[in-house]
C-alpha positions in Angstrom: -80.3 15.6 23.7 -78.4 18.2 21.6 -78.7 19.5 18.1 -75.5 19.7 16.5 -74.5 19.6 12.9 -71.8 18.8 10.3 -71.1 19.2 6.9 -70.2 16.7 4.4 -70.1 17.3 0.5 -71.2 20.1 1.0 -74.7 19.0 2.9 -75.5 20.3 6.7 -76.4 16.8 8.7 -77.8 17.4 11.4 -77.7 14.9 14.6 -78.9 15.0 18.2 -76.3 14.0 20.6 -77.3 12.9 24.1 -74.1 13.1 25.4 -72.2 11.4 28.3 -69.3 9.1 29.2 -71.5 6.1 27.4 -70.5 3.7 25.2 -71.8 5.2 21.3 -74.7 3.9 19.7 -76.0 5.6 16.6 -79.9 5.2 15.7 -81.4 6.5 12.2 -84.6 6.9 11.9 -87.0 5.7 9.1 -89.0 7.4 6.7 -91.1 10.3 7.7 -89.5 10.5 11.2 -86.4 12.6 12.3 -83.6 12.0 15.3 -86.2 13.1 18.0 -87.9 9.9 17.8 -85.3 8.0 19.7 -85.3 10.8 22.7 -87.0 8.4 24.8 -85.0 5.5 23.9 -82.1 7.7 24.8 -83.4 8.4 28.2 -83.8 4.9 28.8 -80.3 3.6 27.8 -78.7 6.6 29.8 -76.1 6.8 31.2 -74.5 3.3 30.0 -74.8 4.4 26.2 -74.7 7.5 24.4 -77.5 7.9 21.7 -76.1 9.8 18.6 -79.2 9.8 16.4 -79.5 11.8 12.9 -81.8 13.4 11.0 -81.5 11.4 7.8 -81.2 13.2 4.4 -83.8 15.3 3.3 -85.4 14.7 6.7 -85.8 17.2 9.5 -83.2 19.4 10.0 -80.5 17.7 7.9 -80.5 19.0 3.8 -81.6 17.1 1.1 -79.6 14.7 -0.8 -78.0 14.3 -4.3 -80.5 11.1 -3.9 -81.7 8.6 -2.0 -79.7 5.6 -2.6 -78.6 3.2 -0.3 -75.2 3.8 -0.9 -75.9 7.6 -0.6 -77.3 6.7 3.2 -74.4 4.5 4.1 -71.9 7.6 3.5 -74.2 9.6 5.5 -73.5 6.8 8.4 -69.9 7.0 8.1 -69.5 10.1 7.7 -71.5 10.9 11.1 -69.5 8.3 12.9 -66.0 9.2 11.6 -67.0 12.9 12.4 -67.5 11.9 16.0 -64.1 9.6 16.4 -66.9 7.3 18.1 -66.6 4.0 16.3 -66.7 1.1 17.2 -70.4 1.8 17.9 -73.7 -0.5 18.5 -75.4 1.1 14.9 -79.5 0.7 15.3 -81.4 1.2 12.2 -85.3 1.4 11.5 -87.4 0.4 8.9 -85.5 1.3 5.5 -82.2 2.1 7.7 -82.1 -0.7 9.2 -81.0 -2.0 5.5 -78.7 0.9 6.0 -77.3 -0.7 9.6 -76.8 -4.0 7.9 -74.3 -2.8 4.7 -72.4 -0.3 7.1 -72.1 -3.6 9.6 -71.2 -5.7 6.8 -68.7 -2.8 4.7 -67.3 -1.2 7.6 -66.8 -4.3 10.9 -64.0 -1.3 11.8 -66.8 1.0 13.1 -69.7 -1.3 14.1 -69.6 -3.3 17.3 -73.1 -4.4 17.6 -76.1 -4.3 14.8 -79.5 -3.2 16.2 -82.6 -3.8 13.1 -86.1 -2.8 13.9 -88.7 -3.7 11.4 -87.1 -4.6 8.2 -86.1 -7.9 6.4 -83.4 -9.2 4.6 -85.7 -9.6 1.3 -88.1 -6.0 0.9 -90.3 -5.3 -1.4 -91.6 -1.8 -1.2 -95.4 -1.9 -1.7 -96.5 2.0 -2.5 -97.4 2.6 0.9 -96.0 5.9 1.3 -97.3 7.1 -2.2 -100.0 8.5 -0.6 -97.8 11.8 1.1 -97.6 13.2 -3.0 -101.0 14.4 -2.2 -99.5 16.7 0.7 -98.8 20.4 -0.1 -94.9 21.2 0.9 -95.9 24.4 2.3 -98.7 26.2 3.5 -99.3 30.3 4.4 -100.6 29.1 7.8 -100.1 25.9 9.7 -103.2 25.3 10.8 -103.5 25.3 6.4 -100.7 23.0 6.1 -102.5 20.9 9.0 -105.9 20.6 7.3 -104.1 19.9 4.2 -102.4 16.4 6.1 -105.9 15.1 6.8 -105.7 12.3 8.8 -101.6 12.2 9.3 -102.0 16.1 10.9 -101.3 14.5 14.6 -98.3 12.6 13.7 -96.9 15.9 12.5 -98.3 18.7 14.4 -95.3 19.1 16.6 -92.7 19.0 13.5 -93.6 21.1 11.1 -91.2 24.1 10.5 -91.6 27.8 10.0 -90.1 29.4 7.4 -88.4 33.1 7.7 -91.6 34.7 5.5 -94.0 32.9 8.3 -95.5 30.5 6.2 -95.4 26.4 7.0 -93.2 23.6 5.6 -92.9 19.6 6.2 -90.2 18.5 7.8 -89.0 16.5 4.4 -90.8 17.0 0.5 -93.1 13.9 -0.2 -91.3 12.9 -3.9 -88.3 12.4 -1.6 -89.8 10.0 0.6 -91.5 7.9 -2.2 -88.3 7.9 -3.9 -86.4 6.8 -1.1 -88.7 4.1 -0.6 -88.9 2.6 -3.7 -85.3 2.7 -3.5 -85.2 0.0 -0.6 -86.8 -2.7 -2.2 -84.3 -5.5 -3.2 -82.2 -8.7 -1.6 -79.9 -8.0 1.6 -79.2 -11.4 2.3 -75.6 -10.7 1.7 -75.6 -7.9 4.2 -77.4 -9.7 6.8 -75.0 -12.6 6.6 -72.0 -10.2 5.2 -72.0 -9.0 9.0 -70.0 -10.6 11.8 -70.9 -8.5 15.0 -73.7 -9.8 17.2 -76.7 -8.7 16.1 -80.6 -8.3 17.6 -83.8 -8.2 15.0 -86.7 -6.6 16.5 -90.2 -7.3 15.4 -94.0 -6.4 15.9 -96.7 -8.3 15.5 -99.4 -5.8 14.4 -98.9 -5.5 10.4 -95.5 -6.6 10.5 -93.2 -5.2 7.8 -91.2 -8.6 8.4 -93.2 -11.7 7.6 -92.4 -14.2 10.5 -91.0 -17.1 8.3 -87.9 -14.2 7.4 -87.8 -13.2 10.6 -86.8 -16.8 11.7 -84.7 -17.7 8.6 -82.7 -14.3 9.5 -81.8 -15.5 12.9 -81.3 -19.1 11.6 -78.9 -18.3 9.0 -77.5 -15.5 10.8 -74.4 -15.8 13.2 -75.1 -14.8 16.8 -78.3 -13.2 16.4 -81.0 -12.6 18.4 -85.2 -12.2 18.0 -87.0 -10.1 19.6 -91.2 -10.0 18.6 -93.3 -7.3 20.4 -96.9 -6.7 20.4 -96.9 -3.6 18.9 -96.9 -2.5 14.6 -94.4 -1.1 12.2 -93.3 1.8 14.7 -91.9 -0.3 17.6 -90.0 1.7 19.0 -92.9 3.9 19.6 -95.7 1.6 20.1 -93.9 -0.3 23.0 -91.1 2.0 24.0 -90.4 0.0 27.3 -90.4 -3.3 25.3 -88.2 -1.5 22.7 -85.8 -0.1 25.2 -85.4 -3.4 27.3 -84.8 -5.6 24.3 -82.1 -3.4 23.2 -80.5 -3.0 27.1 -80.9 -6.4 27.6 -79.0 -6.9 24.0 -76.4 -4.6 24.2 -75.7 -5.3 28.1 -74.9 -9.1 26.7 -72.3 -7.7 24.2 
């Protein structure tokens, strides 16, 4: 994939583009991640579909944001997609942006062809589970510092950290950002979900769900042409059963 950028108000968002004659899909990322986490999936789906995948606001590479609203999210979306000239696109969005996925679906049917969510309900109630990250340092002289300083998260983030110009160590996003983000999902999407004609696939694990089953079904019941998809794997589907992930998506999009 390849790092490009734009700028919009003002803010650099950055995206990686895999490229190709493939039909567009665009997949955000959830908290704590950044657009390299759908590489694989990217791989997979090549070269039928063309992964355009962002780093969200005041994630990875992208700058930080005025806030972290949904609204504030959902321009980000556009904006990316309008940038390109790519819509209509299949829009995939994980854990908080999947709520994102659903309101662009439901606000914009002009650029959305196909709605992709991975581990997020149409009811969410955000529970303080990221509140521990405020503990985290933002920077550290060394990294091998700013590693100790992670504790037990210092695998998942090894390979991300940055270096600043002065040769000291940063985190790929600042932890009151992500707490505030999150806190900012909670709330009722019902009219998105249902606000949303385009086909569209729910995927689920069944390791500490974020989506408790009886929503998961009332989602596809209620919802027009939708589709459910349960893996054995947790929160992080994508990454905990990428060949699982992938297929349900192909095997989605391929029906389209």
């Amino acid at each position: 994939m390849h790092r490009n950028e734009l700028t919009i108000d003002g803010r650099r968002i950055s995206y990686l583009d895999a490229g190709g004659d493939g039909k567009p899909l665009l997949a955000m990322h959830g908290h704590l991640e950044e657009a390299a986490t759908w590489a694989q999936l990217a791989a997979d789906l090549a070269p039928q579909w063309r992964v355009i995948a962002p780093d969200q606001r005041g994630h990875g590479d992208s700058d930080r944001g005025p806030d972290y609203s949904l609204e504030g999210y959902v321009a980000d979306a556009v904006a990316v997609i309008e940038h390109l000239g790519v819509g209509p696109v299949a829009i995939l969005g994980h854990s908080g942006r999947g709520i994102t996925a659903m309101r662009v679906a439901a606000q914009r049917p002009d650029l959305v062809s196909a709605l992709i969510v991975e581990e997020i309900g149409a009811v969410h109630v955000s529970t303080g589970a990221l509140d521990f990250v405020l503990g985290w340092p933002q920077q550290a002289p060394t990294r091998q510092e700013l590693l100790d300083a992670l504790g037990f998260a210092a695998p998942m983030f090894a390979e991300v950290l940055r270096e600043n110009p002065d040769g000291s160590w940063r985190l790929p996003f600042v932890p009151q950002d992500m707490v505030d983000s999150e806190n900012l999902v909670t709330g009722d999407y019902w009219a998105d979900w249902l606000g949303s004609t385009c086909p569209a696939l729910l995927i689920v694990g069944n390791k500490r769900p974020c989506v408790d089953p009886a929503l998961a079904q009332a989602m596809v019941t209620k919802g027009a042409n939708t589709t459910l998809v349960t893996l054995d794997t947790d929160h992080f589907a994508h990454k905990g059963d990428p060949a699982g992930f992938a297929a349900a998506v192909r095997n989605f999009l391929q029906a389209q």
